[in-house]
N, C-alpha and C positions, 0 to 999 in steps of 0.2 A: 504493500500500500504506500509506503514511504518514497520507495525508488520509484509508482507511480505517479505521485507528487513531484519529486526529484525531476521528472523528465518531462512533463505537462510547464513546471517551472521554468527549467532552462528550454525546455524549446520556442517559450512564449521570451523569453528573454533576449532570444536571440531574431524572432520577430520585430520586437522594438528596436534593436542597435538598429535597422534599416532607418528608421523611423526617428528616432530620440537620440540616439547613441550609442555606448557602450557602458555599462554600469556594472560594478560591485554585485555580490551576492546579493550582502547585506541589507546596502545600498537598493538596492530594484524590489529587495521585499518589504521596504519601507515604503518606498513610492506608491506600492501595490494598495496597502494598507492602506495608507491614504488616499488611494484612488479611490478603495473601494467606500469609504466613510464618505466620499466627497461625491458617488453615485447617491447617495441615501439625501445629501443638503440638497444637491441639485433637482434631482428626481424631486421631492418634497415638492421644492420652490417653483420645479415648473410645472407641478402639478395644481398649485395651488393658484398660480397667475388664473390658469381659463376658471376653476370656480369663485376667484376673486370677482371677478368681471361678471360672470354670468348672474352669481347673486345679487352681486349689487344692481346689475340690470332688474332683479326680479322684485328687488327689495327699495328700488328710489327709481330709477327709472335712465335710459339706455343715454338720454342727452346730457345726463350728470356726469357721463365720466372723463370731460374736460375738466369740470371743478375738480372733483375727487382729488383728478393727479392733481391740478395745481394744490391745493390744500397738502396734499401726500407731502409734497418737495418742502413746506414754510411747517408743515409737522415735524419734520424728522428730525427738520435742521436742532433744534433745540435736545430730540431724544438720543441723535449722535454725539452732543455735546455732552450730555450729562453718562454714556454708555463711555468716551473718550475716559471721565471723571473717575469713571466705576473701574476700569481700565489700570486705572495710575495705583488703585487702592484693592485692587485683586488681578491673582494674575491668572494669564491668559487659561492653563490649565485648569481652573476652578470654573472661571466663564463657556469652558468648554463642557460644562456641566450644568450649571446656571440657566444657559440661554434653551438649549434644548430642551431643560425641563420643564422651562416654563412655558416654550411656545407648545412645546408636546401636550400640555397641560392645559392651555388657552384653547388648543384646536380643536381637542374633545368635549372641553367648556361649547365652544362656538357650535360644535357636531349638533349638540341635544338641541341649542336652542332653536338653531335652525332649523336643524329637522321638525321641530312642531311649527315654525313661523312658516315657511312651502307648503308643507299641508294646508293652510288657512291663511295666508297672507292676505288675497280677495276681501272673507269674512272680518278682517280683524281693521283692514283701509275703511270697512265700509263703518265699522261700530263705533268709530269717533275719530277725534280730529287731533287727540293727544296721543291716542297708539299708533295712529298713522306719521307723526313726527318722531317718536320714538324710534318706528321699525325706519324711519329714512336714517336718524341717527344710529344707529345697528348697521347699517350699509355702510356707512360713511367707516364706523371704526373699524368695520372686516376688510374693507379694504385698506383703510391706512397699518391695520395687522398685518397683511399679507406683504405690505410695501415694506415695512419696516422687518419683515424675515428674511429679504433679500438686501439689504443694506445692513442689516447684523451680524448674520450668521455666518453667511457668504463671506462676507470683511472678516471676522473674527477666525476662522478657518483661514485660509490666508496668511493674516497675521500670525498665526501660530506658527504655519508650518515655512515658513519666509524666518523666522528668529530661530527655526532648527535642524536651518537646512543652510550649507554654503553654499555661497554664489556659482561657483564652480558646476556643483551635483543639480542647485534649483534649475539651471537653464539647461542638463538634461532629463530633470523628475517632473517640475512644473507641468512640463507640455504635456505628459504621460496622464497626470493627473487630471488637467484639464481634457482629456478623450476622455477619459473613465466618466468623467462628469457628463462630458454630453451624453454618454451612453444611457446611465439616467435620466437625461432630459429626453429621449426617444422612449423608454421602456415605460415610465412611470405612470405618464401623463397619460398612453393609448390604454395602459391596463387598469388602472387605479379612475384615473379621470372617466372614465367612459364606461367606468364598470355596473354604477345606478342604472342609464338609458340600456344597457344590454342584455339587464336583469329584467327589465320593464320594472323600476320601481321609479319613483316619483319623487324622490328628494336627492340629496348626495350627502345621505347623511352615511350611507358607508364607503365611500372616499374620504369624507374626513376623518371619518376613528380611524382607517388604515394609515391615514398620514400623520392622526398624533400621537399613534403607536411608532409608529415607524421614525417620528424625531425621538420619542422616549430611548429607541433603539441606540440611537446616535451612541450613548452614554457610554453603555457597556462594550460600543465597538472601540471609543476611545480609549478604555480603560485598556479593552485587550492590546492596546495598538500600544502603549505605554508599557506593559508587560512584555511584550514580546521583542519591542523593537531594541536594538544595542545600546545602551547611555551614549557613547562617544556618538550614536548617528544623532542624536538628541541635543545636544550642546550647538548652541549658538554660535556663528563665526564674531559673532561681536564678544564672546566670551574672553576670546584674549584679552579685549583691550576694558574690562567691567569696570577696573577702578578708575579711568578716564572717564567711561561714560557716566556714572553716577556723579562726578563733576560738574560734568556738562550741563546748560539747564535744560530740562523738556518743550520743545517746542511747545509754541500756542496752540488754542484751536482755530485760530484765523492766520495760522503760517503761512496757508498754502494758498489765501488769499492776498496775504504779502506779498509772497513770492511771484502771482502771474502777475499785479501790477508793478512788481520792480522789472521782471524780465521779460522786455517783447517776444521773445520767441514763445515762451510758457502762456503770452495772449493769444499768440497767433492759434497754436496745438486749439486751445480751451474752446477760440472761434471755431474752427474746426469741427471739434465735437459736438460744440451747444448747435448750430447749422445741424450737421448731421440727426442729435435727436432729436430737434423740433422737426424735421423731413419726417422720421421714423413714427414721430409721436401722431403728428395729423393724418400719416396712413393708416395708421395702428387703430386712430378712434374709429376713423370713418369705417374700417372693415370692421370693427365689433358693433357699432353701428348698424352695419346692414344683414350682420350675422346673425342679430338682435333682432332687425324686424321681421325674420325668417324662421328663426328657432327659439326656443326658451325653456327655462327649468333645465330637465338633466338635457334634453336635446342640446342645446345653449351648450353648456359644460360639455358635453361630447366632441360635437364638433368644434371648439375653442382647445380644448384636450388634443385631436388628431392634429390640428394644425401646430402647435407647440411640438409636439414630436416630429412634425417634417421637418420645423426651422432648427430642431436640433440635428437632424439627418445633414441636414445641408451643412449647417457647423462641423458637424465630425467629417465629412468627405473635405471639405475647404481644408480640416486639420491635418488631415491627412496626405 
């Protein structure tokens, strides 16, 4: 069983050199590990984008999700600011416990209620004027929830594995890790997202308990990944230099807003991108938009589900 392990290992390892490089034993079954943990954040998050949207279509309605996002971006700003804060005063390893717990724990929160608010959301608009602002406000915070899983966790992952990995091994393990991910983004969303409409059941409220199972998972993968993996592959390349950097003082949270208006070029990248996703953003609404006056409920969620797993198919060939 061992030497079948052994040889399913290095023959997959020697796949990647074409692709990544050349790596270490050690070394590639760390990557691994982390790829496979970073299947479970991604998968998660791009599962949760189409029922973001699809609810909130069900729950306030298809022209609100201009607001939403803009609200999402002047939301977050302040809850990165104080997650930065939490950051300085726990470290990343503890948060790597912390954050899954609680969205694992929020998204089975969020399961129940939902699931009785799809059943009767019609009956419930129709019986007053203060449940019907309510369930818009329930819209509004599942999706600023769902925005802020993917500017936390995503970031916080990341940051971990960027402070215990050298520069050297990240720009051959990085890339590997980020295929593992879209692999997730292609599996999760067609099987989890679309699994209500295929059952013929009428809410998604068993997509959600799978996906706040499936962050509660996160935990004990990280622990095993701590376990198993070498200390020395564990140790930061900034470790040499610790008693400098504890000198040194910690950047602001507006550094990096310094820094594009000190450096034109850091404008020009920022132009670039803010262009790009406001192009991205206005084709994005207008097709949930029209996906929205077509489908709804799990239908809605289905089809928002299969198209996330194509735009990750396209991701992994491009990466490839």
């Amino acid at each position: 069983m061992k030497a079948d392990k052994k040889g399913v290992l290095n023959f997959f390892q020697t796949v990647c050199r074409f692709n990544f490089g050349d790596f270490e034993k050690d070394e590639f079954k760390k990557f691994i590990r982390l790829g496979l943990m970073f299947v479970l954040i991604i998968g998660i998050y791009w599962t949760l984008r189409p029922l973001k949207d699809s609810i909130f279509i069900l729950l306030v309605n298809k022209y609100h999700l201009p607001f939403a996002k803009t609200i999402s971006v002047f939301a977050l700003l302040p809850l990165v600011l104080f997650y930065t804060r939490l950051l300085e005063k726990t470290s990343r390893e503890k948060m790597l416990h912390i954050l899954p717990a609680f969205y694992g724990a929020a998204i089975l929160l969020f399961s129940f209620i939902m699931h009785y608010i799809e059943l009767h959301v019609k009956e419930i608009e129709a019986s007053s004027k203060a449940l019907n602002v309510l369930i818009i406000i329930l819209g509004y915070l599942w999706y600023l929830f769902v925005e802020s899983f993917g500017s936390l966790v995503v970031a916080l992952f990341w940051a971990y594995s960027a402070d215990t990995t050298k520069p050297d091994s990240a720009k051959k393990g990085f890339p590997l890790i980020y295929a593992f991910g879209q692999i997730g983004g292609i599996i999760f969303p067609y099987f989890i997202g679309g699994l209500p409409y295929r059952l013929g059941l009428k809410t998604d409220f068993l997509s959600m308990i799978i996906l706040g199972l499936l962050s509660l998972l996160i935990i004990p993968f990280f622990r095993y990944f701590l376990r198993s993996t070498p200390k020395e592959l564990l140790v930061s390349f900034h470790a040499k230099n610790l008693l400098e950097e504890e000198k040194k003082q910690e950047p602001g949270f507006f550094e990096g807003l310094k820094l594009i208006v000190k450096h034109k070029y850091l404008l020009g990248i920022f132009a670039v991108n803010f262009i790009y996703e406001v192009i991205v953003t206005i084709f994005d609404f207008n097709f949930k938009i029209a996906a929205g006056s077509i489908y709804s409920g799990v239908a809605l969620s289905n089809y928002l589900s299969i198209y996330g797993s194509i735009v990750n198919v396209v991701s992994l060939s491009c990466l490839l």
